[in-house]
N, CA, C and O atoms as a GROMACS GRO file, in nm:
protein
  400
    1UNK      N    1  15.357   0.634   5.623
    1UNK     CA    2  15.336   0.769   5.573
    1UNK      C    3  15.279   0.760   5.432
    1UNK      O    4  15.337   0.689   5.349
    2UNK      N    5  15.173   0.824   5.400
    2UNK     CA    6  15.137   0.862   5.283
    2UNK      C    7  15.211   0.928   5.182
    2UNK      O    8  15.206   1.051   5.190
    3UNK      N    9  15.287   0.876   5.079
    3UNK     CA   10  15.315   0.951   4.961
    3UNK      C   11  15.264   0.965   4.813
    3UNK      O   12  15.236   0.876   4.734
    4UNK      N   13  15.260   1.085   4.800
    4UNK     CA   14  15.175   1.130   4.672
    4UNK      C   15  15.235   1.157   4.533
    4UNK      O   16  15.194   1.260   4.479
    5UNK      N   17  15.305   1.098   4.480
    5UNK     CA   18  15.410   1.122   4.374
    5UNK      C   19  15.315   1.190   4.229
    5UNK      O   20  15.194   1.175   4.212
    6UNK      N   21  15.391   1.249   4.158
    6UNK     CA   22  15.316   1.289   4.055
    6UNK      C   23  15.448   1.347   3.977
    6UNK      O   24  15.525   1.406   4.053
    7UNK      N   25  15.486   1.341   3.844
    7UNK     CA   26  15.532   1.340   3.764
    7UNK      C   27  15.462   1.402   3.637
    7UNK      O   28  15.366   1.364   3.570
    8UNK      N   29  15.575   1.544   3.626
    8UNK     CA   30  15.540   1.652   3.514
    8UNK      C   31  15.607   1.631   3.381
    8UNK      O   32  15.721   1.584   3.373
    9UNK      N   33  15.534   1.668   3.275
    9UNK     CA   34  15.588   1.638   3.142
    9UNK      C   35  15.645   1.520   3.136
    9UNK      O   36  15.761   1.528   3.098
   10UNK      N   37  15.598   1.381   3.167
   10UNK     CA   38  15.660   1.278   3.136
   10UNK      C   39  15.575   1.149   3.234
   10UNK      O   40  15.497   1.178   3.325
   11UNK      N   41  15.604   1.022   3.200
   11UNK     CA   42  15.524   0.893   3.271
   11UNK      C   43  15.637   0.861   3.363
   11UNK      O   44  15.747   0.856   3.308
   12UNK      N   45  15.633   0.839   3.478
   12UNK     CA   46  15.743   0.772   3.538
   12UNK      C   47  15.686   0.638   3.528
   12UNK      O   48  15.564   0.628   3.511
   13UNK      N   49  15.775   0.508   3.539
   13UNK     CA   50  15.779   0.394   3.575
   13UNK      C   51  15.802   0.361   3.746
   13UNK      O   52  15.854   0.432   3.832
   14UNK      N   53  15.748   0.241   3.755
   14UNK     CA   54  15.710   0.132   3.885
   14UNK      C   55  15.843   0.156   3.909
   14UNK      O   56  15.846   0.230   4.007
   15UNK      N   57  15.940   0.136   3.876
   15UNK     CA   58  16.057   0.097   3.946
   15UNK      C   59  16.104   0.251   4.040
   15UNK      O   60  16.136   0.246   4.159
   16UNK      N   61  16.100   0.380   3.958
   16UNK     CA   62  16.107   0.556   3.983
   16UNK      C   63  16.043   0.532   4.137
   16UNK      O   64  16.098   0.513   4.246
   17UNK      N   65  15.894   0.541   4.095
   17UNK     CA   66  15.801   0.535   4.192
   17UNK      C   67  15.816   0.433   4.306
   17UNK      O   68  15.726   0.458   4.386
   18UNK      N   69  15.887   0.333   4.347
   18UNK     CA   70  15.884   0.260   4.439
   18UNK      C   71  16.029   0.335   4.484
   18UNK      O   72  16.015   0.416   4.576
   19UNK      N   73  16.144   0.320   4.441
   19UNK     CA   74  16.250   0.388   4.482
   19UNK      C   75  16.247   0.535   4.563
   19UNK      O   76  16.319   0.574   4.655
   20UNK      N   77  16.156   0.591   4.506
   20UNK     CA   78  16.137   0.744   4.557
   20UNK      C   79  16.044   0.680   4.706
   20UNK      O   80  16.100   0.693   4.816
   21UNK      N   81  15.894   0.611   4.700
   21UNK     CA   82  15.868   0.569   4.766
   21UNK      C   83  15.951   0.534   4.933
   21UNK      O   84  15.946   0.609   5.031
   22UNK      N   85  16.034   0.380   4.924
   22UNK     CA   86  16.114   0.389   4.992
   22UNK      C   87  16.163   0.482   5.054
   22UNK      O   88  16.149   0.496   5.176
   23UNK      N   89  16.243   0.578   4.962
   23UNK     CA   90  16.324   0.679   5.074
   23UNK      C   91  16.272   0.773   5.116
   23UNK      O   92  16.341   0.855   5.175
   24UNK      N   93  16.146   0.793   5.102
   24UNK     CA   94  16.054   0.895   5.131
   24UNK      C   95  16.000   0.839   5.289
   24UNK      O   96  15.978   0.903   5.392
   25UNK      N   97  15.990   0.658   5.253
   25UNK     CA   98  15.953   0.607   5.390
   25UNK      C   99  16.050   0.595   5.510
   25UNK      O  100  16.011   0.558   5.620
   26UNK      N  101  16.163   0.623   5.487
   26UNK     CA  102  16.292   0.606   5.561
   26UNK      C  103  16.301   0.684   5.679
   26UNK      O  104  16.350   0.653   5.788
   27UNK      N  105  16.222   0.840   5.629
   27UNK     CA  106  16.208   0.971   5.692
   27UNK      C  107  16.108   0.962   5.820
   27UNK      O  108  16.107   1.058   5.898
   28UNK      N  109  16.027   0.852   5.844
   28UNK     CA  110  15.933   0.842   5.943
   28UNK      C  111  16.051   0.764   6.045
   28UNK      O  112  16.027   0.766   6.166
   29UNK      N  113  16.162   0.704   6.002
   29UNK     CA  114  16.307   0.694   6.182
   29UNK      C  115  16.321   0.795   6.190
   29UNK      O  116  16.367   0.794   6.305
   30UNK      N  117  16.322   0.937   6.152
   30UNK     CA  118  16.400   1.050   6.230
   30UNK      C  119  16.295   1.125   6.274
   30UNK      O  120  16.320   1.212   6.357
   31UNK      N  121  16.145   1.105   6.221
   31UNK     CA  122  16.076   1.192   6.302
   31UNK      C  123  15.892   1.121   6.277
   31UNK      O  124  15.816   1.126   6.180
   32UNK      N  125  15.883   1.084   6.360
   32UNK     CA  126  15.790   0.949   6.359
   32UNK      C  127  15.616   0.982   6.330
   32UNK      O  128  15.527   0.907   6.292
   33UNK      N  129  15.615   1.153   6.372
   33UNK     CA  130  15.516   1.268   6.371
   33UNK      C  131  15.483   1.301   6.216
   33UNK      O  132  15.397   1.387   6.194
   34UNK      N  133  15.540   1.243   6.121
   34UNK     CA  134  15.520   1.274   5.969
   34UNK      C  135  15.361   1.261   5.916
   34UNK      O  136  15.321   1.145   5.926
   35UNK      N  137  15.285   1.332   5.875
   35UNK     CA  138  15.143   1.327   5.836
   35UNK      C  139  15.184   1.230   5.691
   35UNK      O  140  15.172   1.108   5.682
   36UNK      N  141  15.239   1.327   5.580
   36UNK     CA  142  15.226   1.299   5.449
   36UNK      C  143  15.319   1.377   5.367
   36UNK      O  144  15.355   1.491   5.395
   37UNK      N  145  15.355   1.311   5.265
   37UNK     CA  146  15.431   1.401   5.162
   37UNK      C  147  15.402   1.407   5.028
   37UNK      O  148  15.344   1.318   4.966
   38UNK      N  149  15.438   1.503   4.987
   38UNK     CA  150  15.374   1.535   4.844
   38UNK      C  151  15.534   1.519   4.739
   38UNK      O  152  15.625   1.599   4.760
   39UNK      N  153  15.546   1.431   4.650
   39UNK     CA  154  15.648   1.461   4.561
   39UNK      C  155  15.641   1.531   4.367
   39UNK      O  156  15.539   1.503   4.304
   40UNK      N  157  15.718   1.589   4.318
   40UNK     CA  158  15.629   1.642   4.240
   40UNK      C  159  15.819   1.574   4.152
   40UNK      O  160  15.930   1.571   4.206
   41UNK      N  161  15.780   1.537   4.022
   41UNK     CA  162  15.908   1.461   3.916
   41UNK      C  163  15.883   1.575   3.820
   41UNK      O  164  15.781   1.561   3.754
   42UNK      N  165  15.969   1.710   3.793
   42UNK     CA  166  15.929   1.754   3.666
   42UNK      C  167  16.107   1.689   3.591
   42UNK      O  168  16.194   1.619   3.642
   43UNK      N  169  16.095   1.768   3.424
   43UNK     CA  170  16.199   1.726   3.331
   43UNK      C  171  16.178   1.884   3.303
   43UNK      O  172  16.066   1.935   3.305
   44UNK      N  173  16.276   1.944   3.280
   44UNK     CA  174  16.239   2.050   3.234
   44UNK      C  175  16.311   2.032   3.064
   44UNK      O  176  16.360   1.925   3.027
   45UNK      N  177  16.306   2.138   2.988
   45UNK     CA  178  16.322   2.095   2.824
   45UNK      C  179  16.444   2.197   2.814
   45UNK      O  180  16.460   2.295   2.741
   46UNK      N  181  16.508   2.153   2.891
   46UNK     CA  182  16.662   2.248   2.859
   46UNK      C  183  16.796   2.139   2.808
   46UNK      O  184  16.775   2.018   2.815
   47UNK      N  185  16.907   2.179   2.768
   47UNK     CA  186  17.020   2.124   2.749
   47UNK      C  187  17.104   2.029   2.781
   47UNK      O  188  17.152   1.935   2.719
   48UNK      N  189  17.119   2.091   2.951
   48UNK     CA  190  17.158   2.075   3.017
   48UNK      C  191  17.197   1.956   3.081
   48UNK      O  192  17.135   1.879   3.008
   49UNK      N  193  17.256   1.879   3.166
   49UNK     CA  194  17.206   1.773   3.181
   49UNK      C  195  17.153   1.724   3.304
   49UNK      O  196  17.110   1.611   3.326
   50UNK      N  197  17.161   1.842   3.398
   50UNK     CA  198  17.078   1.853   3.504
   50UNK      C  199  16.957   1.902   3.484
   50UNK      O  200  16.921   2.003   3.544
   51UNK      N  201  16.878   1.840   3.398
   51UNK     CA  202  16.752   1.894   3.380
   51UNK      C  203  16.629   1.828   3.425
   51UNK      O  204  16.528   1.834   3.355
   52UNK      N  205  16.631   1.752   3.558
   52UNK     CA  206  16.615   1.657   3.619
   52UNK      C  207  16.567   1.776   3.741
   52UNK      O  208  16.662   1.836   3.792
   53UNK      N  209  16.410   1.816   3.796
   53UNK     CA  210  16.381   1.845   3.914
   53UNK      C  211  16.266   1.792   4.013
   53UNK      O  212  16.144   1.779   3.999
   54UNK      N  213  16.378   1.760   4.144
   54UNK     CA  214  16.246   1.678   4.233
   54UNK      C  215  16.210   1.777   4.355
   54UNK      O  216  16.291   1.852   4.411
   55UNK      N  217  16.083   1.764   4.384
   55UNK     CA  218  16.049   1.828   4.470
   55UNK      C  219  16.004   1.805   4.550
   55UNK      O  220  15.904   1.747   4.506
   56UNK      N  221  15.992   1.801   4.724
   56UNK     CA  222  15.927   1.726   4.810
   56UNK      C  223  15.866   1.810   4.904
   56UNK      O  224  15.933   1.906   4.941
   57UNK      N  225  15.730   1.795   4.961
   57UNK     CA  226  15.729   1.874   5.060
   57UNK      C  227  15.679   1.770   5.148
   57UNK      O  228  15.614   1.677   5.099
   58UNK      N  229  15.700   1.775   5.262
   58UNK     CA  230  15.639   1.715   5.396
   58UNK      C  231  15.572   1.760   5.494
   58UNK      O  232  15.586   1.867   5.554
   59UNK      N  233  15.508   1.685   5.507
   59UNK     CA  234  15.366   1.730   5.623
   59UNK      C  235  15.401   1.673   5.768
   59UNK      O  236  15.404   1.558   5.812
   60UNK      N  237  15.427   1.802   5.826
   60UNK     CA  238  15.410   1.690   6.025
   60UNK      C  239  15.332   1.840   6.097
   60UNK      O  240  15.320   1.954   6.053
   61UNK      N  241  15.298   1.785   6.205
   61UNK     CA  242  15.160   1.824   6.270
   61UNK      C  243  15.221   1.982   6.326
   61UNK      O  244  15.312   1.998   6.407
   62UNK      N  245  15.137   2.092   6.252
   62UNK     CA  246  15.150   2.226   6.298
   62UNK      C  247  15.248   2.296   6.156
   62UNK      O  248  15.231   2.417   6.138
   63UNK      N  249  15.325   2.238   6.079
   63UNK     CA  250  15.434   2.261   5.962
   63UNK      C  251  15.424   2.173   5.877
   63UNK      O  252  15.361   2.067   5.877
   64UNK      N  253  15.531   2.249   5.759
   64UNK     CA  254  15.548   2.190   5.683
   64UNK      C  255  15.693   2.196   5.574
   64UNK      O  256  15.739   2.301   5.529
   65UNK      N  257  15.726   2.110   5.559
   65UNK     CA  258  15.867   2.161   5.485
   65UNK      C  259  15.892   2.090   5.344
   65UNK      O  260  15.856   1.982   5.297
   66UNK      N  261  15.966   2.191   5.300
   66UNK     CA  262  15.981   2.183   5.133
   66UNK      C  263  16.125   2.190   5.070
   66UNK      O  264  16.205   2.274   5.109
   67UNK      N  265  16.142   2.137   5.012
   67UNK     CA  266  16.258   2.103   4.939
   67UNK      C  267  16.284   2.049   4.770
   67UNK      O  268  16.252   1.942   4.718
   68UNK      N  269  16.344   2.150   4.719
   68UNK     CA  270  16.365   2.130   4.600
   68UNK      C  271  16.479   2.121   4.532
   68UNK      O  272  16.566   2.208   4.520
   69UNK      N  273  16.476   2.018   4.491
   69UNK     CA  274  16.659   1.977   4.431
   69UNK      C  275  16.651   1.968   4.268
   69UNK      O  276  16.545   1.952   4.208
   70UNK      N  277  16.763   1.979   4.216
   70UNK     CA  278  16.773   1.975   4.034
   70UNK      C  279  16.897   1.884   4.042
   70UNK      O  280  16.996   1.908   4.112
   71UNK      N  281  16.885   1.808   3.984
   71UNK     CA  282  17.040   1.682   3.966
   71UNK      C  283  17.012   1.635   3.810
   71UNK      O  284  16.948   1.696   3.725
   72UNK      N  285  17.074   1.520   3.800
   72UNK     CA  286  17.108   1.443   3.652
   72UNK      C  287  16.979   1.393   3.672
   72UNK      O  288  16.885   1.431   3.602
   73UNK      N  289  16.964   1.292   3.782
   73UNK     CA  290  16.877   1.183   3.749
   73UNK      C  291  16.781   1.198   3.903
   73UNK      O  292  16.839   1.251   3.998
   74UNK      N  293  16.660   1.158   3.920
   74UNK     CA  294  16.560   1.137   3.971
   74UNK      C  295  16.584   1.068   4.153
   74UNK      O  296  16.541   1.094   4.265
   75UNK      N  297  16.668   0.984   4.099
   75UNK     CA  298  16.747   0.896   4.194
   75UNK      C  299  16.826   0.966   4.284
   75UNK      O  300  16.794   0.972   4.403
   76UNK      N  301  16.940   1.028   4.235
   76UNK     CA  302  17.021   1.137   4.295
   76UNK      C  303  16.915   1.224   4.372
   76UNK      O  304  16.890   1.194   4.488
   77UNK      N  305  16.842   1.347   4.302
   77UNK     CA  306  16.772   1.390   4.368
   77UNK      C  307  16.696   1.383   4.500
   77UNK      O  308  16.691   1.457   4.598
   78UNK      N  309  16.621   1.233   4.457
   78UNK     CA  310  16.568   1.181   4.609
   78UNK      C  311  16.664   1.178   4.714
   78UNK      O  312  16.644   1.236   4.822
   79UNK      N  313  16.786   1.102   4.683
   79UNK     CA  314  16.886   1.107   4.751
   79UNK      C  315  16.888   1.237   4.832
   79UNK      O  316  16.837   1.254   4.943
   80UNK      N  317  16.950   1.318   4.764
   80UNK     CA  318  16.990   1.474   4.790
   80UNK      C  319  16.854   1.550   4.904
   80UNK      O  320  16.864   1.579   5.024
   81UNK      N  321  16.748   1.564   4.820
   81UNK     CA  322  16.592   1.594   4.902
   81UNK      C  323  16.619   1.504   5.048
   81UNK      O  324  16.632   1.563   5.156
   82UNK      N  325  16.624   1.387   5.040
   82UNK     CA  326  16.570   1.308   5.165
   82UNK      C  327  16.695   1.316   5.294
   82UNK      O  328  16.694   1.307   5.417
   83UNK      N  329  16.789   1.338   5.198
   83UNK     CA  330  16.913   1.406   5.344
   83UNK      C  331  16.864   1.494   5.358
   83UNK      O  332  16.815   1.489   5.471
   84UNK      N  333  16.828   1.634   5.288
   84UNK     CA  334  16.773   1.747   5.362
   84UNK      C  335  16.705   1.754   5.435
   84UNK      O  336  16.720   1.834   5.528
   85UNK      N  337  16.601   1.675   5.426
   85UNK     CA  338  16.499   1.671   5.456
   85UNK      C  339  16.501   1.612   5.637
   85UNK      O  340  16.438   1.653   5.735
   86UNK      N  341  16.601   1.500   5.622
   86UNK     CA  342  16.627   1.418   5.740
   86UNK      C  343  16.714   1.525   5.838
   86UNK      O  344  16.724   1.479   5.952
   87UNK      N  345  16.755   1.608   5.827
   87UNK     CA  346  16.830   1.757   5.834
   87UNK      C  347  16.745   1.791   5.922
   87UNK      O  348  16.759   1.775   6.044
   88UNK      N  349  16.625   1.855   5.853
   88UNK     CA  350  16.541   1.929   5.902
   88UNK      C  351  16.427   1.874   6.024
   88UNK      O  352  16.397   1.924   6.132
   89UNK      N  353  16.384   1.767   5.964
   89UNK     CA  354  16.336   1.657   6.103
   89UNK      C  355  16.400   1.680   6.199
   89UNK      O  356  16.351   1.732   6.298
   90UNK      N  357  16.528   1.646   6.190
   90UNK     CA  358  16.610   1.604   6.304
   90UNK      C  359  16.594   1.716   6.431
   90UNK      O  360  16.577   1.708   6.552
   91UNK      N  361  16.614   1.840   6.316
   91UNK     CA  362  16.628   1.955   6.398
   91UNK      C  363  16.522   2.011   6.444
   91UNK      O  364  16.529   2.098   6.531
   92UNK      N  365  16.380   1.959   6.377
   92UNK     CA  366  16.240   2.019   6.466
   92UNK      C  367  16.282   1.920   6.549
   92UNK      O  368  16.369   1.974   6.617
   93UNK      N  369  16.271   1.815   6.581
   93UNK     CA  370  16.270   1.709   6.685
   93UNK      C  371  16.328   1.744   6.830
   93UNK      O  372  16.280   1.730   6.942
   94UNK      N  373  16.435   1.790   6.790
   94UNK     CA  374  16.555   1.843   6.895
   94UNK      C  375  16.471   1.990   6.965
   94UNK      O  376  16.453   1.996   7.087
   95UNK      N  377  16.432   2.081   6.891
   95UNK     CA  378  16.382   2.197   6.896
   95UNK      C  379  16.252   2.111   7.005
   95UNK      O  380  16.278   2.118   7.125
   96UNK      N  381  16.155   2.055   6.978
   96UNK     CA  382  16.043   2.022   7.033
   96UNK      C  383  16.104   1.982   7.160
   96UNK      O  384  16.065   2.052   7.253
   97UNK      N  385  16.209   1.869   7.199
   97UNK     CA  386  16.263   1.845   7.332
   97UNK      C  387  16.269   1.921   7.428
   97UNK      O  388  16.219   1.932   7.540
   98UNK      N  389  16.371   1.993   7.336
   98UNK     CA  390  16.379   2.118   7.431
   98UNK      C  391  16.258   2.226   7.507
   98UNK      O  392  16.272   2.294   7.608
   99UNK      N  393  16.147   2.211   7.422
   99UNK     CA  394  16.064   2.284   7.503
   99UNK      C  395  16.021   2.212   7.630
   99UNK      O  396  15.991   2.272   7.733
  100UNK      N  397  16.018   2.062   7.616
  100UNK     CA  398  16.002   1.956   7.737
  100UNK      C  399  16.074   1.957   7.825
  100UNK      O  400  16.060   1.876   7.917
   0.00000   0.00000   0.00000
C-alpha cells in the first residue's frame, strides 16, 4: 500500500515516519482491497499536552475512510487511528460478503 505522510508545523524524523509507515502497512491483513493512504502529523500550539494530531484517511475501491485522533504523542495516535481504522475494514469486508 502506498503511504503518503506529511507533517504540519514541524519536520518529522526517519524513525516517526517508518513507525507510522509500518502500522499503516498492517491494515492491508484485514482488508487486502486498500488503494492508498494519506497521513497528515499536525502539532497544534496549545498547552495542553495532547497537542499531538494524527490524521489518516484510506483509500479502497468505491470509498474512503477517515480518521482523526489527538493523543500525547504521534505513536499513540497511530496506534489509536489504525485500530479504528482496522474496525472499519473489518466491517466493509463483512458487509461486502454478505452481498455474495
Amino acid at each position: 500500500m502506498k503511504v503518503n505522510i506529511q507533517s504540519v508545523n514541524f519536520n518529522a524524523d526517519q524513525k516517526l515516519i517508518d513507525f507510522v509507515q509500518k502500522r499503516m502497512d498492517k491494515l492491508d491483513q484485514f482488508y487486502d482491497k486498500v488503494i492508498s493512504s494519506d497521513v497528515y502529523l499536525k502539532v497544534e500550539n496549545t498547552s495542553d499536552k495532547e497537542n499531538k494530531i494524527f490524521e489518516a484517511r484510506v483509500s479502497v475501491p468505491g470509498d474512503s475512510f477517515m480518521v482523526k485522533k489527538q493523543c500525547k504523542s504521534f505513536e499513540e495516535g497511530a496506534d489509536c487511528a489504525a485500530s479504528s481504522l482496522e474496525r472499519q475494514l473489518k466491517k466493509r469486508k463483512e458487509k461486502l460478503k454478505s452481498y455474495l
